[in-house]
C-alpha positions as CSV (number, residue, x, y, z in Angstrom):
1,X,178.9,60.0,108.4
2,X,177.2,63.6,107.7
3,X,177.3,65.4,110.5
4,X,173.6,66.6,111.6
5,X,172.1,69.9,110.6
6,X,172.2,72.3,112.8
7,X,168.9,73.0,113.9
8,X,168.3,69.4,115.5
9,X,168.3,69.1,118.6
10,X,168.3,66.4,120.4
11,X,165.0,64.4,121.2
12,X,165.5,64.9,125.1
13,X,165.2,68.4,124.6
14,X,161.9,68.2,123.0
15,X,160.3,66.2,125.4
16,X,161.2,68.6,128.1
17,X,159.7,71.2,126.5
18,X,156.4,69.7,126.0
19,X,156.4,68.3,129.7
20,X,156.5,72.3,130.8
21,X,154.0,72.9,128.5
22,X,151.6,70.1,130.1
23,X,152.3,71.5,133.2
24,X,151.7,74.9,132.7
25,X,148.6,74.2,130.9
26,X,147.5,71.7,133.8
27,X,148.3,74.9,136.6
28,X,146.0,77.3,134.4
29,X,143.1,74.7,134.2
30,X,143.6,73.8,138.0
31,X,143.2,77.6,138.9
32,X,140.5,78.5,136.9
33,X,138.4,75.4,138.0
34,X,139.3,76.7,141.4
35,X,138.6,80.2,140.9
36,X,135.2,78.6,139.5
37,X,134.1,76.8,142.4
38,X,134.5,80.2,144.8
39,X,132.8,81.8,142.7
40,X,129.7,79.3,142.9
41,X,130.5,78.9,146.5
42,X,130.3,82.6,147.2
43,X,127.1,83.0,145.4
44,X,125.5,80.4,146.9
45,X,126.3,81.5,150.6
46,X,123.3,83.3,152.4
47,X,123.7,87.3,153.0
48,X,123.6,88.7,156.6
49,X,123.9,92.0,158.4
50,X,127.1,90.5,160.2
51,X,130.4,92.7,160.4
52,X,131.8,93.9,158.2
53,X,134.9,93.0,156.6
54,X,138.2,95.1,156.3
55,X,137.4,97.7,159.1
56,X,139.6,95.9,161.9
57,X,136.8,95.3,163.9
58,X,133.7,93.3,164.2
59,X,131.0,96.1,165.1
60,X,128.5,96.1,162.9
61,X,128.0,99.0,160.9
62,X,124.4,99.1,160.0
63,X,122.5,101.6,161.7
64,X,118.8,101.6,162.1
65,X,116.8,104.3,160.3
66,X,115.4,107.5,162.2
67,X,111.9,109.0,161.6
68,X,112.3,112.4,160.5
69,X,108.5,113.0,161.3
70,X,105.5,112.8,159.3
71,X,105.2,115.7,156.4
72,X,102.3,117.8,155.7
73,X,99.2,116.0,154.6
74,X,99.0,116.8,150.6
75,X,95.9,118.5,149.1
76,X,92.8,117.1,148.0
77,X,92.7,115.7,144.6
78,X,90.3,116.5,141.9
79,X,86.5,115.3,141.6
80,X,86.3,112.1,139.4
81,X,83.5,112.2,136.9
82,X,80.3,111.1,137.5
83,X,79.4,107.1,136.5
84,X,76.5,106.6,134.0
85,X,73.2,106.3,135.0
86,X,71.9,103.1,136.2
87,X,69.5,100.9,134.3
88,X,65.7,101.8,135.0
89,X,64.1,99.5,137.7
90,X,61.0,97.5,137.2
91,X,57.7,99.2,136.8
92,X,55.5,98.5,139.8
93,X,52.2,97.2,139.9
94,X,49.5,99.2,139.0
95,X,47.3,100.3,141.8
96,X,43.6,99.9,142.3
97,X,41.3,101.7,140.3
98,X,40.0,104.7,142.6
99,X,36.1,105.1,142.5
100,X,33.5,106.1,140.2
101,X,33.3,109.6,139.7
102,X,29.6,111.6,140.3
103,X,28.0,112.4,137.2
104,X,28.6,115.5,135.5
105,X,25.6,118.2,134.9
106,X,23.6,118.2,131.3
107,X,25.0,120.4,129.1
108,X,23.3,123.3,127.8
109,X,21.3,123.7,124.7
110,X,22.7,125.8,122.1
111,X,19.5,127.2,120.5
112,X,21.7,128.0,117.4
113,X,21.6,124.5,116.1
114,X,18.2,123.6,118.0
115,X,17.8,120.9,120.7
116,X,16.5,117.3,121.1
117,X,12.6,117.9,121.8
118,X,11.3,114.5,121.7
119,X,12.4,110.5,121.2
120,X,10.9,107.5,121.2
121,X,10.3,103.4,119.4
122,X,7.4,103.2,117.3
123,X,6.1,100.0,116.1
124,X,5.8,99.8,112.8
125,X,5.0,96.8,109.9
126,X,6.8,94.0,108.7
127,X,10.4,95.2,107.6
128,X,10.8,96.4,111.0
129,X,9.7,96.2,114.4
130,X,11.4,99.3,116.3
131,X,12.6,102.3,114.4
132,X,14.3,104.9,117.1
133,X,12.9,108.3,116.1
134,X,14.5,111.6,117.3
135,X,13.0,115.1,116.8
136,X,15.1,118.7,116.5
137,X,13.9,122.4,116.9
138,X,15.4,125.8,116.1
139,X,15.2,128.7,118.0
140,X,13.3,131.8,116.1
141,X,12.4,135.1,118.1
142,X,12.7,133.2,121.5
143,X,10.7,130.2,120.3
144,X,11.6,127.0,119.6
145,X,10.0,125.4,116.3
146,X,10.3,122.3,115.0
147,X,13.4,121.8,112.9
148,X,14.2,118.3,111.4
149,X,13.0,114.9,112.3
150,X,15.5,111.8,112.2
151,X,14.4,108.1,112.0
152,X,17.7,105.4,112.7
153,X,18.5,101.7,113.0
154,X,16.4,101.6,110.0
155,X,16.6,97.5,109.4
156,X,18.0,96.8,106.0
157,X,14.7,95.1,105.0
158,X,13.4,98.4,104.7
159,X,15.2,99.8,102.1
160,X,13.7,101.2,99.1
161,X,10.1,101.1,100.7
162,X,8.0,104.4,100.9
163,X,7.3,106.2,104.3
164,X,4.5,108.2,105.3
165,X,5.4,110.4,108.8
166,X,2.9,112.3,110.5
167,X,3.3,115.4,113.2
168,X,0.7,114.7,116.0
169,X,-0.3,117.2,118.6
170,X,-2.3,116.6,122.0
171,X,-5.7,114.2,121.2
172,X,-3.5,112.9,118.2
173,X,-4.6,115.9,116.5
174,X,-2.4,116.0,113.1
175,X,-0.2,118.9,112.6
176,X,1.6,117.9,109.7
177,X,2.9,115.3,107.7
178,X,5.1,113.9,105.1
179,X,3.5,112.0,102.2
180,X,5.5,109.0,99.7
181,X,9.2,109.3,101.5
182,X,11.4,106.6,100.1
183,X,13.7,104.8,102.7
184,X,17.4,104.4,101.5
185,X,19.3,103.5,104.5
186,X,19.4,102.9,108.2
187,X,18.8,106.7,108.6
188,X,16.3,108.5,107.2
189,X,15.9,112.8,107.8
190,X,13.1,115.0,107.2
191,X,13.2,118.7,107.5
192,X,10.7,120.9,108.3
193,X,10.2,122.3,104.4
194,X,9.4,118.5,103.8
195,X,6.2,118.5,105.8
196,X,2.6,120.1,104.9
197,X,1.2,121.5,107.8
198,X,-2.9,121.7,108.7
199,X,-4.2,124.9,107.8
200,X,-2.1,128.2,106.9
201,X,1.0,127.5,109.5
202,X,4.6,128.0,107.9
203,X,6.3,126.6,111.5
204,X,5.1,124.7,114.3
205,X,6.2,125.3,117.8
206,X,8.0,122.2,119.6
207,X,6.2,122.2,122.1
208,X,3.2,121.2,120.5
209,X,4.2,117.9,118.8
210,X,3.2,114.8,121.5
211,X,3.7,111.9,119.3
212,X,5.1,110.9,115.9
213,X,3.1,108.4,113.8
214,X,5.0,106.4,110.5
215,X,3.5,104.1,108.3
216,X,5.7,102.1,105.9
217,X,4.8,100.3,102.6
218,X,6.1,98.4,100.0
């Protein structure tokens, strides 16, 4: 026979070899899993204020806290800014209405621009029934004359129809008149260079005319 080479070695050999092997590797997976489980253990433990280990004795050394005293109160801190307005409120209700007022005085007359001297409603013919008629002086070395006569709310019916106005003075005495006016609207003026006065007058005082006569004619 041929002798064996020389790096056999026998099969019992081996197998002890991979017996310490198991075993070792079993001892460092048993101590691990141990260490494991104190570690989890530990963890899981509750804490306490008990003694404390490794001193040789049991006292315990936690000690409780001393007040040192309060400390100066710190300094005011700085004005926040002011918030925005609020929304208006709701109006309230209006209040009662206070009283009439008296009446105020009449105005003056300006005798610039003349004054009112007369007004009245004269009946007149078919187109119209009431014709408001107004009468104006001007004021000439402290007298008032007449200035400008004004008929108004002239009905429409009227338009284009002639007028005839006449001045009157106390006893209906005539002191001028107009002659063949022709109506165009709801107003209708006359100045006084538009009437013919009786006998050699150029103006007549205000104060003389009473009454206004009008006749009107298709």
């Amino acid at each position: 026979m041929n002798p064996l080479p020389e790096f056999y070695e026998p099969v019992s050999e081996f197998e002890m070899w991979r017996d310490y092997r198991e075993k070792r590797n079993r001892r460092a997976f048993y101590f691990l899993a141990l260490l494991l489980i104190l570690l989890i253990v530990a963890s899981s433990l509750p804490s306490s204020d008990g003694p404390v280990f490794g001193t040789g004795n049991t006292q315990n050394t936690n000690q409780p806290e001393t007040n040192s005293g309060s400390g100066a109160p710190g300094e005011d801190g700085a004005d926040g800014i002011n918030g925005q307005d609020g929304q208006d409120g709701t109006p309230g209700a209006q209040g009662p209405a206070g009283p009439q007022g008296p009446a105020g005085a009449d105005g003056a007359s300006s005798p610039s621009s003349g004054t009112e001297t007369g007004q009245a409603v004269v009946r007149v013919g078919a187109c119209d029934s009431n014709i408001k008629v107004s009468l104006r002086s001007r004021l000439l070395a402290g007298v008032f004359y007449f200035k400008q006569i004004t008929f108004s709310e002239i009905h429409s019916s009227c338009f284009g129809n002639s007028i005839d106005v006449y001045l009157l003075g106390a006893d209906e005495v005539e002191l001028g008149s107009h002659i063949g006016g022709v109506i165009t609207g709801s107003t209708f003026n006359l100045g006084d260079l538009d009437f013919q006065f009786e006998g050699s007058a150029i103006d007549v005082p205000a104060n003389l005319i009473e009454s206004v006569a009008i006749e009107i004619a298709e």
